[in-house]
Backbone as CSV, one residue per row, in Angstrom:
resi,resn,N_x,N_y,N_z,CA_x,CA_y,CA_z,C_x,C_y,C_z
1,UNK,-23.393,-11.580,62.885,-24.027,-10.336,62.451,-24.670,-10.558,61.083
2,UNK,-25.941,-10.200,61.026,-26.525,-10.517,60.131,-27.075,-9.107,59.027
3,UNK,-26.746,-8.704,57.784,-26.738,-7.666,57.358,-27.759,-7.438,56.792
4,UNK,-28.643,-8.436,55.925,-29.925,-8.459,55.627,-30.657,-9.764,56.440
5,UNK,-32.041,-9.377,55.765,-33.003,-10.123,56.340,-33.529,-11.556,54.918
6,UNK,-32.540,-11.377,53.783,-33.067,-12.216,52.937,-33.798,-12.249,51.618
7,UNK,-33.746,-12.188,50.894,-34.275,-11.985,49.667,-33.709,-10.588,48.855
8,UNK,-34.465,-9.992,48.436,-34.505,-9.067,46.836,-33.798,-7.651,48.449
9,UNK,-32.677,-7.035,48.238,-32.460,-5.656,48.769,-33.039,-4.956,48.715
10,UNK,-33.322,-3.742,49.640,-33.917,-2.220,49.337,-32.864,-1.793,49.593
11,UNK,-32.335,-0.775,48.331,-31.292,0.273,48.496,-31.353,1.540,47.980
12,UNK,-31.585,2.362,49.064,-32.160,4.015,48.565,-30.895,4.675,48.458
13,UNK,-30.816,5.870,47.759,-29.638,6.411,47.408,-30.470,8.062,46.935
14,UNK,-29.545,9.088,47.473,-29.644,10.014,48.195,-28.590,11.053,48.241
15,UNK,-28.920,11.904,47.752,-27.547,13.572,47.560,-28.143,14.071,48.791
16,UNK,-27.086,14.627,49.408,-27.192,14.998,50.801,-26.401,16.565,50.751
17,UNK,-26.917,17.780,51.578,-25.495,18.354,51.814,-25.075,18.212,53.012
18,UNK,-24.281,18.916,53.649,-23.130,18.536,55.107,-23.906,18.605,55.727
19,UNK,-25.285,19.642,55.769,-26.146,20.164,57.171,-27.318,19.220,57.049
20,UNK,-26.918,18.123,55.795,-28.142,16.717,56.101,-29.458,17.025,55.824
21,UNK,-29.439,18.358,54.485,-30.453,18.757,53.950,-30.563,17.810,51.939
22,UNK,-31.453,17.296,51.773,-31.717,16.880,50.558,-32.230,17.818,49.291
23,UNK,-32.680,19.425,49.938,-32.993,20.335,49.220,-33.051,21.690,49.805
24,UNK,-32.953,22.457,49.130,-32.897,24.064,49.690,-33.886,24.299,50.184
25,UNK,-34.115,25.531,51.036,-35.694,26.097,51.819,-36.386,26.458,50.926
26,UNK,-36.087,27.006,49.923,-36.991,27.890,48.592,-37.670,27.005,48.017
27,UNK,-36.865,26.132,47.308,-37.529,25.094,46.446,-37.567,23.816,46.254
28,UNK,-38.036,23.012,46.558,-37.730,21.738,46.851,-36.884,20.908,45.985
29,UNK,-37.445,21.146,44.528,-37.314,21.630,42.947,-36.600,21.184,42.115
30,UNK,-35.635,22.319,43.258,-34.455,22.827,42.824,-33.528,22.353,43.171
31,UNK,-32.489,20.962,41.974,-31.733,20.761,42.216,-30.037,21.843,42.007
32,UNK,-30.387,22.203,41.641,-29.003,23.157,40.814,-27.782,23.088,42.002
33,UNK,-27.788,23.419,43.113,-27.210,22.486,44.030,-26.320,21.236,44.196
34,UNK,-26.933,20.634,43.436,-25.993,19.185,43.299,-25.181,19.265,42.490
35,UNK,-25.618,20.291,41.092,-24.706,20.051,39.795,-23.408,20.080,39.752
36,UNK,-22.572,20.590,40.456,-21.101,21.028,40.770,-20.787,20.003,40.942
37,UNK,-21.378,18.985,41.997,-20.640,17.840,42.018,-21.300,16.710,42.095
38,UNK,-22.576,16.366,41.141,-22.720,15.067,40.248,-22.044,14.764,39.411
39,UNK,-20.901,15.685,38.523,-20.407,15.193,37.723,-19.043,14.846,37.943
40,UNK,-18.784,14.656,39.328,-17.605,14.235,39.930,-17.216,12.530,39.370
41,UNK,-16.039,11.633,39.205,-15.887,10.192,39.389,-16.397,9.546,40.427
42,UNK,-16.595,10.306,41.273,-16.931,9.940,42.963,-18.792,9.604,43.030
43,UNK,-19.160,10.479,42.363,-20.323,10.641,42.149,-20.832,9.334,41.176
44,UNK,-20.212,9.550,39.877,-20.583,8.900,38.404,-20.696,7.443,39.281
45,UNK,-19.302,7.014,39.924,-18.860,5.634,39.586,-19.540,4.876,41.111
46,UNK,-20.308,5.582,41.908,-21.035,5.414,43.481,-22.547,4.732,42.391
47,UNK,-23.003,5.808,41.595,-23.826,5.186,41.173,-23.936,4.452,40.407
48,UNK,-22.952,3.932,39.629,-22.948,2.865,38.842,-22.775,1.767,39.388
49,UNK,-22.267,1.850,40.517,-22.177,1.027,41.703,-23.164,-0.053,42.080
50,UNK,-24.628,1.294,42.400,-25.652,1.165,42.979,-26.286,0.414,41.530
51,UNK,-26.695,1.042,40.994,-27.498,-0.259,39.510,-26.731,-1.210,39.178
52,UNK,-25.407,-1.472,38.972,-25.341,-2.804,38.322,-25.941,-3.994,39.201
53,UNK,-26.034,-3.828,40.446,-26.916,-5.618,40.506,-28.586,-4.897,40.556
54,UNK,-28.695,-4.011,40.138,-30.478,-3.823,40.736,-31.306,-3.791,39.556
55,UNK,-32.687,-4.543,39.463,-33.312,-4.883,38.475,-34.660,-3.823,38.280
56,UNK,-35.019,-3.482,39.305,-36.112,-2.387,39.354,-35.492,-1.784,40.158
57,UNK,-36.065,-0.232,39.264,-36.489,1.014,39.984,-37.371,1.618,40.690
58,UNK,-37.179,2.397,41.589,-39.031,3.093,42.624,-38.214,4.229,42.727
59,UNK,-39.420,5.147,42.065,-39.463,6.713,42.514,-40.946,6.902,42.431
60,UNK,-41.003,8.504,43.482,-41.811,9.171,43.072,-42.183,9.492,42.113
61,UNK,-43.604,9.861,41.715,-43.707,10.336,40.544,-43.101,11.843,40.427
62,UNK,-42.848,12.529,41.355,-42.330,13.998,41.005,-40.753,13.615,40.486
63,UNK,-40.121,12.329,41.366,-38.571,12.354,40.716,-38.793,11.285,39.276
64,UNK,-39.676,10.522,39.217,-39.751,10.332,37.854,-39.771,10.991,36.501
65,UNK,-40.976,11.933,37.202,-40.874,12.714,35.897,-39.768,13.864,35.302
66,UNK,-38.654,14.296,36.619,-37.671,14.535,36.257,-36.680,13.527,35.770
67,UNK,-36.442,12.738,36.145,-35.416,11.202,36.414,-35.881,11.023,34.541
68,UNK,-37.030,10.547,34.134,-37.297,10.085,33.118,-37.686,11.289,31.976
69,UNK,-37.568,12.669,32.302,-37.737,13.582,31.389,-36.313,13.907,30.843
70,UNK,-35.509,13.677,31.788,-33.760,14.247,31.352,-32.967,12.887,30.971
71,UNK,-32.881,11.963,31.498,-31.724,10.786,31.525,-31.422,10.593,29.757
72,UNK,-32.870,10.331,29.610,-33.175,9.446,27.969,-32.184,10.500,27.085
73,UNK,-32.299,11.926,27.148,-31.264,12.635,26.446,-30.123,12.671,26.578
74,UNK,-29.291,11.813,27.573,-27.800,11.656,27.338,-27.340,10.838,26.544
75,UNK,-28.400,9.786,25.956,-27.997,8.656,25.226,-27.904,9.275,23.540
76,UNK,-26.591,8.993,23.785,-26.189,9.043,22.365,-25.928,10.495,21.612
77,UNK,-25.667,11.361,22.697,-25.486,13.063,22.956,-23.762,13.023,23.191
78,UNK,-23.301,13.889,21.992,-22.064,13.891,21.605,-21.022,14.469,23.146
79,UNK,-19.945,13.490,23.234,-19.514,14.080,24.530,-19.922,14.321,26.043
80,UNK,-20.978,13.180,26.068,-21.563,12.910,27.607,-20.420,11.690,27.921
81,UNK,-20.528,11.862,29.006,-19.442,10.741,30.010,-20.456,9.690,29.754
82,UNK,-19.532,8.564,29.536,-19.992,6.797,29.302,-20.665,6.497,30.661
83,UNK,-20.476,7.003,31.568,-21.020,6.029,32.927,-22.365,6.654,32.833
84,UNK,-22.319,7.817,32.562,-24.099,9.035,32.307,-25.048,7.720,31.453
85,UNK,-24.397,7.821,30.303,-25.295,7.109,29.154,-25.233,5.665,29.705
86,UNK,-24.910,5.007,30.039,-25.089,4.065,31.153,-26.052,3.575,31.943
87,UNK,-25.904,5.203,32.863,-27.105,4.750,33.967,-28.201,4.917,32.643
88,UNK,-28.418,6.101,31.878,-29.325,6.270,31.258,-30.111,5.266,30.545
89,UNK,-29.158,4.370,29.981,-30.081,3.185,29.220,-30.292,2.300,30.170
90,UNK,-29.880,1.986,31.602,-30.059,1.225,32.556,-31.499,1.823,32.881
91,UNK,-31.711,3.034,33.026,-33.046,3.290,34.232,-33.824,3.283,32.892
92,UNK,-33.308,3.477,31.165,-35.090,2.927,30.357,-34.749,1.524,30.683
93,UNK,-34.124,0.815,30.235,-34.085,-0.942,30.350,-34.270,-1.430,30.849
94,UNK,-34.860,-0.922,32.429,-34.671,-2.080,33.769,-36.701,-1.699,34.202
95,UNK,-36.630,-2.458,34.882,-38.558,-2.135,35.074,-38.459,-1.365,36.263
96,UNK,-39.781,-0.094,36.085,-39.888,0.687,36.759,-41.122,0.506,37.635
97,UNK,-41.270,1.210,38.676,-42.307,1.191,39.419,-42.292,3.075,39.953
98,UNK,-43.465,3.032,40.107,-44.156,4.718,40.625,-44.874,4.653,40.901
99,UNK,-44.356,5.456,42.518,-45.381,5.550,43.216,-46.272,6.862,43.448
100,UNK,-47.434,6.603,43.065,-48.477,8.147,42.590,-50.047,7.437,43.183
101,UNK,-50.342,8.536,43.312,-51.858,8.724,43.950,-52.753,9.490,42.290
102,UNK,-51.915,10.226,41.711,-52.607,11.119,40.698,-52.384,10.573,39.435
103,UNK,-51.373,9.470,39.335,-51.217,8.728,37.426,-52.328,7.880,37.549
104,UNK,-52.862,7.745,36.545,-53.879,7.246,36.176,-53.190,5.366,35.089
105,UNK,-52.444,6.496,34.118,-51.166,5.414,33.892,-49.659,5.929,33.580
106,UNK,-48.789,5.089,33.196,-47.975,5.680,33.245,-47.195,5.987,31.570
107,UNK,-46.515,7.335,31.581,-46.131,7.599,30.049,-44.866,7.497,29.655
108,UNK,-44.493,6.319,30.296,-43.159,5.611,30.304,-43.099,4.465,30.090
109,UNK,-41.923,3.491,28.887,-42.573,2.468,28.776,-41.492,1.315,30.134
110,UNK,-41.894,0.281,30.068,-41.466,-0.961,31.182,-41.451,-0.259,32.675
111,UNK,-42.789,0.525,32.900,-43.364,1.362,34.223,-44.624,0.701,34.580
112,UNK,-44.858,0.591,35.947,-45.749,0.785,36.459,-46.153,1.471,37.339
113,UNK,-47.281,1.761,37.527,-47.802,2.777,38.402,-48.692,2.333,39.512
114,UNK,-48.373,2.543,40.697,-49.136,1.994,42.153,-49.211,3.228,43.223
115,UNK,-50.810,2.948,43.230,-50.700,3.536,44.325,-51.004,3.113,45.657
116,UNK,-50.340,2.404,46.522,-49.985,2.001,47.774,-48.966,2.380,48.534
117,UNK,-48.614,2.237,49.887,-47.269,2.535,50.822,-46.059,1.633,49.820
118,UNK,-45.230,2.879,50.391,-43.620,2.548,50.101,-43.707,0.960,50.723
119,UNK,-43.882,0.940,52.014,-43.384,-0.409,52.383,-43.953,-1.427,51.758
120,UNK,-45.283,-1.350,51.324,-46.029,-2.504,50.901,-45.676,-2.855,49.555
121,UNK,-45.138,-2.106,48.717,-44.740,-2.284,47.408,-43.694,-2.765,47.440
122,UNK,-42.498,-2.110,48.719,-41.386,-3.433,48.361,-41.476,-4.543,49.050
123,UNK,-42.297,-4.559,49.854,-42.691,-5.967,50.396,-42.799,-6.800,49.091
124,UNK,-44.025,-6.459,48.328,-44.547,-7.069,47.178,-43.291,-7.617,45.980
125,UNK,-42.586,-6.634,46.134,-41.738,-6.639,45.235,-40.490,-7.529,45.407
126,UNK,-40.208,-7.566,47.068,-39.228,-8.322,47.321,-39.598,-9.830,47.398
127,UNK,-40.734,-10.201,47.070,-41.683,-11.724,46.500,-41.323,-12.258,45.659
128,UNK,-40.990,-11.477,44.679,-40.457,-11.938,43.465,-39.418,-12.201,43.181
129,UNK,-39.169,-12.931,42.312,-37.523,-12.628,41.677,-36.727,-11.741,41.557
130,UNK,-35.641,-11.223,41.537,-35.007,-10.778,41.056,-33.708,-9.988,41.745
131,UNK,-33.558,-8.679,40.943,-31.868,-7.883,42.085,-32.692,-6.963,42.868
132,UNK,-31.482,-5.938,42.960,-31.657,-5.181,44.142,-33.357,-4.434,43.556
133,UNK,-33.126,-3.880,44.719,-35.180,-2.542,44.101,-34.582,-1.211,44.812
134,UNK,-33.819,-0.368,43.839,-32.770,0.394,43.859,-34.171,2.271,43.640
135,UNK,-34.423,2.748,45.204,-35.197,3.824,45.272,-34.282,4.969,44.834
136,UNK,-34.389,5.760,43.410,-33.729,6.894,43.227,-34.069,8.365,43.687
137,UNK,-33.286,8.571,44.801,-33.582,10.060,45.053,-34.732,10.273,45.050
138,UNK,-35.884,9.237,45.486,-37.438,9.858,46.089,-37.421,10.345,47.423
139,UNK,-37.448,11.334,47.894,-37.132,11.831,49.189,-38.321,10.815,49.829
140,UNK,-39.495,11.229,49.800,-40.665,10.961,50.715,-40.588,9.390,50.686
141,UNK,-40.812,8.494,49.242,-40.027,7.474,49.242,-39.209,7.010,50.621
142,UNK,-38.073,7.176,50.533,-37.040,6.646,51.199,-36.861,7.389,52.651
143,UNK,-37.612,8.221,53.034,-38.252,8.514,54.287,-39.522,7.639,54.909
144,UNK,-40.600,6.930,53.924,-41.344,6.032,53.965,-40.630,4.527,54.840
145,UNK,-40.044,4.411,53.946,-38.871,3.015,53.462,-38.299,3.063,55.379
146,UNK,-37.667,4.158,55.545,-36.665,3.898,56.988,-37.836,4.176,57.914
147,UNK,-38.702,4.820,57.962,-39.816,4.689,59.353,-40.502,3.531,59.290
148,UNK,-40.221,2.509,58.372,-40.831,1.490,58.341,-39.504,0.143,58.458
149,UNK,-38.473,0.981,58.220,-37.518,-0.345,58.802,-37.294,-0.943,57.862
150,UNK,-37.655,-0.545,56.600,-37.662,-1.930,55.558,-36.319,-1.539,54.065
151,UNK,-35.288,-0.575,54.490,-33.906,-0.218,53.928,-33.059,-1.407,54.271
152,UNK,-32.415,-2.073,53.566,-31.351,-2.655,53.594,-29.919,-1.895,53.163
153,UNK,-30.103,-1.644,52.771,-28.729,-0.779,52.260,-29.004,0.997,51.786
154,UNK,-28.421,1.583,52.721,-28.522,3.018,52.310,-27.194,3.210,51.546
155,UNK,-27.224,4.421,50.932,-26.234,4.711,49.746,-26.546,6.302,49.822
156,UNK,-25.422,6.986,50.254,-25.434,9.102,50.392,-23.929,9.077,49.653
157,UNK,-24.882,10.278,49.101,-23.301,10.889,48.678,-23.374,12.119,49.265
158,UNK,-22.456,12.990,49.862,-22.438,14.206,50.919,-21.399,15.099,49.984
159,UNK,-22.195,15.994,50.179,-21.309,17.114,48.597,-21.442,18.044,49.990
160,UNK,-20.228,19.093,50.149,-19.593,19.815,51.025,-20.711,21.214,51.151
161,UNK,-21.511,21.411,50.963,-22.069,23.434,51.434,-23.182,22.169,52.258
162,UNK,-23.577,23.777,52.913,-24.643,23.990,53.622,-25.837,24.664,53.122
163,UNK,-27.096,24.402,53.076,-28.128,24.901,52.480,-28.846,25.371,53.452
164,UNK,-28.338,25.296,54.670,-28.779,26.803,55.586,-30.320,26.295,56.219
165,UNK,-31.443,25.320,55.487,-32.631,25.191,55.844,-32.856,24.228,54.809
166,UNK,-34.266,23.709,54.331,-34.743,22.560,53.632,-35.638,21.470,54.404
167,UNK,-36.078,20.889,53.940,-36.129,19.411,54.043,-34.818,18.609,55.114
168,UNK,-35.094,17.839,55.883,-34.034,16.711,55.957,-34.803,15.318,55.784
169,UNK,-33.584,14.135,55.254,-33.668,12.711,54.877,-34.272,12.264,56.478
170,UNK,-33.502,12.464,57.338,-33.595,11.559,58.400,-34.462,12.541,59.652
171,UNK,-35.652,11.883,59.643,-36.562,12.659,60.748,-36.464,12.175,62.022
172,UNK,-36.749,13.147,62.782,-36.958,12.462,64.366,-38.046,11.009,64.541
173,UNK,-37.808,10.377,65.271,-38.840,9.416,65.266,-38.748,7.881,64.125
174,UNK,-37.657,8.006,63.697,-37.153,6.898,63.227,-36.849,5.310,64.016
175,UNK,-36.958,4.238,63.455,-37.091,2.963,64.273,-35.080,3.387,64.963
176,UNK,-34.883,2.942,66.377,-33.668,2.311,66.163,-33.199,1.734,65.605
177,UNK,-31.420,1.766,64.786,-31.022,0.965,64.006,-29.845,0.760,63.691
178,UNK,-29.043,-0.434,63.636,-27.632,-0.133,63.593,-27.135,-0.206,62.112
179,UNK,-26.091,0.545,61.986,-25.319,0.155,60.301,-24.196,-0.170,60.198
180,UNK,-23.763,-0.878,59.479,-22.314,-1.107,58.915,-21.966,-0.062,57.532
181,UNK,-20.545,0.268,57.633,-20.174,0.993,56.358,-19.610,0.304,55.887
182,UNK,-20.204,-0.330,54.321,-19.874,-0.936,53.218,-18.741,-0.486,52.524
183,UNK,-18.631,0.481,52.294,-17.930,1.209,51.416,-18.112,2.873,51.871
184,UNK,-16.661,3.686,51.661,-16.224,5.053,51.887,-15.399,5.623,50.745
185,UNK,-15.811,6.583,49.752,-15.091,7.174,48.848,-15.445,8.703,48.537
186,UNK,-13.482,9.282,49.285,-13.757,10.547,49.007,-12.963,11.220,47.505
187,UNK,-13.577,12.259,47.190,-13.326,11.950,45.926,-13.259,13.894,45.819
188,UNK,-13.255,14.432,44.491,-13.410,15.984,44.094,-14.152,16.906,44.539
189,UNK,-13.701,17.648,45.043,-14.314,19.135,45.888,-15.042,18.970,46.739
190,UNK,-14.277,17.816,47.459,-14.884,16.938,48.921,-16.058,16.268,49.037
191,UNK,-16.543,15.826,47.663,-17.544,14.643,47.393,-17.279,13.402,48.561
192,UNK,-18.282,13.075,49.416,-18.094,11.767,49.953,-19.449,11.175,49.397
193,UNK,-18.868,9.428,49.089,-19.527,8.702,48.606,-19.541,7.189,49.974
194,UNK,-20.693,7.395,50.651,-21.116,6.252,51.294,-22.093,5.023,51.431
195,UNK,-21.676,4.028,51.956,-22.744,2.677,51.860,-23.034,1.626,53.140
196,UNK,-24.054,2.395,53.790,-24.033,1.682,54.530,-25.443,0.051,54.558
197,UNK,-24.842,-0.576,55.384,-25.719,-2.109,54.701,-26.501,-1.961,56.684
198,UNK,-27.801,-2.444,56.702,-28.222,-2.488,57.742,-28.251,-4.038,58.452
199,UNK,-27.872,-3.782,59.778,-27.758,-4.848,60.612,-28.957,-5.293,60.960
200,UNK,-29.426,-6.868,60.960,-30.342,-7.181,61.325,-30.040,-8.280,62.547
């Protein structure tokens, strides 16, 4: 059984709720939803998980400009949890990539900005050197990524309500595909933290 196909990983990672919605019907937006339990151990220590071997980042530009408008302020903000300020100096320190049709450039520094398919960029990307190419919470992203087959490792964390309607991660019409579960951790106010690695 063969779990990857070789070289640099794709590993998308993804807040889910139970009914396998990534966002409410109202607002896409709108995370407020998650907050109860991102700040779980279950949560913190899944994603610290996920960056320590990964060298670049890929988001959207809509989760960038949240991702990179908030993180930078935990660093060094009296009484934030160590694993926060963490990821935080991890996602400025590590090289970024964004994917946008409308940046012209980007106002972030060790970023770049492309506009081509999800798949073709980590194609490109998995050419090169280096760790994992770790997609944060870009929905469309990492909906790109699995209709194209080209996920190696998925990563959900499943926080317990139902959001009744939304968006879902996983659309009809997806390639067949089998997974292995890497790792299972349940954790505070029924946080599950999962990893699954794809069979090739």
């Amino acid at each position: 059984m063969t779990v990857q196909s070789g070289g640099r990983r794709v590993v998308t990672n993804m807040s889910l709720s139970l009914d396998g919605r990534y966002a409410g019907p109202d607002n896409p937006q709108d995370m407020g939803w998650v907050m109860p339990y991102a700040h779980t151990d279950v949560a913190r220590d899944h994603l610290a998980g996920l960056c320590e071997p990964a060298t670049t980042a890929l988001l959207g530009r809509v989760n960038a400009e949240g991702f990179l408008g908030f993180w930078p302020t935990a660093i060094g903000t009296e009484g934030v949890d160590a694993r926060d300020e963490a990821f935080a100096k991890w996602l400025l320190d590590t090289d970024k990539v964004v994917l946008s049709s409308t940046l012209d450039e980007a106002p972030w520094e060790r970023t770049t900005v492309v506009d081509e398919p999800a798949a073709q960029v980590v194609a490109d990307l998995g050419a090169a050197d280096g760790g994992d190419i770790l997609v944060l919470s870009s929905a469309s992203v990492i909906k790109a990524l699995l209709a194209a087959d080209k996920v190696d490792r998925l990563a959900l964390t499943v926080f317990p309500v139902f959001l009744g309607g939304g968006p879902r991660l996983f659309d009809d019409g997806l390639p067949a595909a089998q997974w292995a579960l890497t790792s299972q951790t349940a954790g505070e106010h029924g946080t599950l933290a999962l990893v699954y690695d794809r069979i090739r």
